[in-house]
C-alpha beads as a LAMMPS data file, in Angstrom:
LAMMPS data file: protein, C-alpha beads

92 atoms
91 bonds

1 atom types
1 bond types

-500.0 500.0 xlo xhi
-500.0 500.0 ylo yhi
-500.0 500.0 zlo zhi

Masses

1 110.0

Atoms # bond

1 1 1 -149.832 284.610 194.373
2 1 1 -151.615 281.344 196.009
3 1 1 -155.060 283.314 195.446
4 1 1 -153.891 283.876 191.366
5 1 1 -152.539 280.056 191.368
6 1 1 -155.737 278.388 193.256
7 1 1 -158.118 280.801 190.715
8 1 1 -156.884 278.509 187.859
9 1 1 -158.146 275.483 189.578
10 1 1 -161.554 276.829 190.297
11 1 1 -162.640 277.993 187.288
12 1 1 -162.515 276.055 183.871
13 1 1 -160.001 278.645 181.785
14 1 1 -159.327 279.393 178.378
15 1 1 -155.959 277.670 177.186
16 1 1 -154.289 281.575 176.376
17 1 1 -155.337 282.425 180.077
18 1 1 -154.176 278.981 181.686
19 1 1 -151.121 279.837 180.164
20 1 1 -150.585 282.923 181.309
21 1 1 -151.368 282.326 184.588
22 1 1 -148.553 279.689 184.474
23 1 1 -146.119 281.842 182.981
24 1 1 -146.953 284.617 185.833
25 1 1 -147.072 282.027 188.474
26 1 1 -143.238 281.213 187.343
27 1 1 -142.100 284.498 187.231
28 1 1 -143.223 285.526 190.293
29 1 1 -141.133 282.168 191.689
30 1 1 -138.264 282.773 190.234
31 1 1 -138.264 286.712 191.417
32 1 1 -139.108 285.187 195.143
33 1 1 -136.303 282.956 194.659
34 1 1 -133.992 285.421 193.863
35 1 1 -134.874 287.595 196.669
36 1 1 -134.442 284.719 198.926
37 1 1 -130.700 284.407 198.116
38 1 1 -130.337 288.201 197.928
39 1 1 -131.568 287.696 201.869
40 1 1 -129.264 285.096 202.360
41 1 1 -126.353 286.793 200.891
42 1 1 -126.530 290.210 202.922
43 1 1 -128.099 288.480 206.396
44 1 1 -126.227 287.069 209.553
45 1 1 -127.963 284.855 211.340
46 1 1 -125.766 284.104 214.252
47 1 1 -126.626 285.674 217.392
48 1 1 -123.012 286.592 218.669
49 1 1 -122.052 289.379 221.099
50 1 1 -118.361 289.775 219.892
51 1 1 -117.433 292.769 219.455
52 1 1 -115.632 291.908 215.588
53 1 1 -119.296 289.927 214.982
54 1 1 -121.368 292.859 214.994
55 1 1 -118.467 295.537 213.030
56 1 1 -118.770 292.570 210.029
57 1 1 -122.312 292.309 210.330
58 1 1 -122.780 295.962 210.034
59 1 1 -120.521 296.045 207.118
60 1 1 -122.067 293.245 205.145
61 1 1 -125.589 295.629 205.632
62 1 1 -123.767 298.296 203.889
63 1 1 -122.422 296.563 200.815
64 1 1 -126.264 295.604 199.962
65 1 1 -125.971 296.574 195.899
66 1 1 -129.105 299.468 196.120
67 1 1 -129.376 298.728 192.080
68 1 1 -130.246 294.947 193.024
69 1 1 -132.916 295.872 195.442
70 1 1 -134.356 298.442 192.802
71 1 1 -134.737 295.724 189.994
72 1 1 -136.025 293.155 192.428
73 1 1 -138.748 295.966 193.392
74 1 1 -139.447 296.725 190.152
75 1 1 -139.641 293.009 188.916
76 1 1 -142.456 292.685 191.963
77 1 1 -144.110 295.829 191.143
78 1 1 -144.341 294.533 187.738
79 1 1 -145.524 291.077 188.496
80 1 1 -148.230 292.218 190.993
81 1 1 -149.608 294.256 188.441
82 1 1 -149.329 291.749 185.704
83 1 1 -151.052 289.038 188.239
84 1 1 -153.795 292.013 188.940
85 1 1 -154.531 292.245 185.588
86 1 1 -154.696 288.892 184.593
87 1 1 -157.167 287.960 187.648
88 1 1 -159.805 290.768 186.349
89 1 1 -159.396 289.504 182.620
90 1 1 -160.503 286.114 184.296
91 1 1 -163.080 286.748 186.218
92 1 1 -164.930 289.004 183.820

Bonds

1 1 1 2
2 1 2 3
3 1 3 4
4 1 4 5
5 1 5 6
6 1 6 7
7 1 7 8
8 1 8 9
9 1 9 10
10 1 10 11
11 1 11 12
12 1 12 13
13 1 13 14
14 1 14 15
15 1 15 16
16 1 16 17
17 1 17 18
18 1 18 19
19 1 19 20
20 1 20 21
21 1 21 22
22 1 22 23
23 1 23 24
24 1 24 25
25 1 25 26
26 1 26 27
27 1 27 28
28 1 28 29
29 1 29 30
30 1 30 31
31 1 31 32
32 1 32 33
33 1 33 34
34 1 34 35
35 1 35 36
36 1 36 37
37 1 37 38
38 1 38 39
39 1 39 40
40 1 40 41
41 1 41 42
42 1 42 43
43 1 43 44
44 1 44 45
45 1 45 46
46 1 46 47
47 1 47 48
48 1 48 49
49 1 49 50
50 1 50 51
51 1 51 52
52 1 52 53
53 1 53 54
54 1 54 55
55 1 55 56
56 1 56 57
57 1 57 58
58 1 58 59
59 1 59 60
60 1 60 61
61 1 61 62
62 1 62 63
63 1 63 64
64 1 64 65
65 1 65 66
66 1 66 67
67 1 67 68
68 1 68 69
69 1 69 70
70 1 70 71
71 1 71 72
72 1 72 73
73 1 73 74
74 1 74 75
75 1 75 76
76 1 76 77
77 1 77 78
78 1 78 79
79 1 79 80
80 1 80 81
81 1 81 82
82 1 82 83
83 1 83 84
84 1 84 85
85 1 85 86
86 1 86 87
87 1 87 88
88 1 88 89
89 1 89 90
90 1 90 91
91 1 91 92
């Protein structure tokens, strides 16, 4: 995503492209975003040896919602190949 962002800086782009690029840039910071609290939410970052600790810990693992991490890879399957595309449009 850095690469996609910096291209826009090194080359002198069309308005429609600039814009694009923007609008990818975004998305792709607001789907990093989200996974960031989806971490957050279903981590434990406490290193405890307690016996209770490591039973809730488990547990929180296991109530990860599989239908969140499926839309969250889609969204960056989608993006990279949105970003992919975009990049050869500019450079040609």
């Amino acid at each position: 995503m850095r690469d996609i962002g910096e291209l826009g800086t090194r080359m002198d782009l069309h308005p429609q492209h600039e814009d694009s690029l923007k609008q990818a840039c975004h998305s792709c910071r607001v789907s990093l975003e989200e996974c960031e609290k989806l971490v957050d939410k279903y981590s434990c970052t406490q290193n405890n040896t307690n016996h209770r600790f490591k039973v809730r810990r488990a547990w929180t693992r296991l109530k990860v919602d599989p239908d969140e991490i499926r839309h969250l890879r889609e969204r960056f399957a989608s993006q990279v190949t949105q970003l992919n595309a975009l990049q050869t449009v500019i450079e040609t």
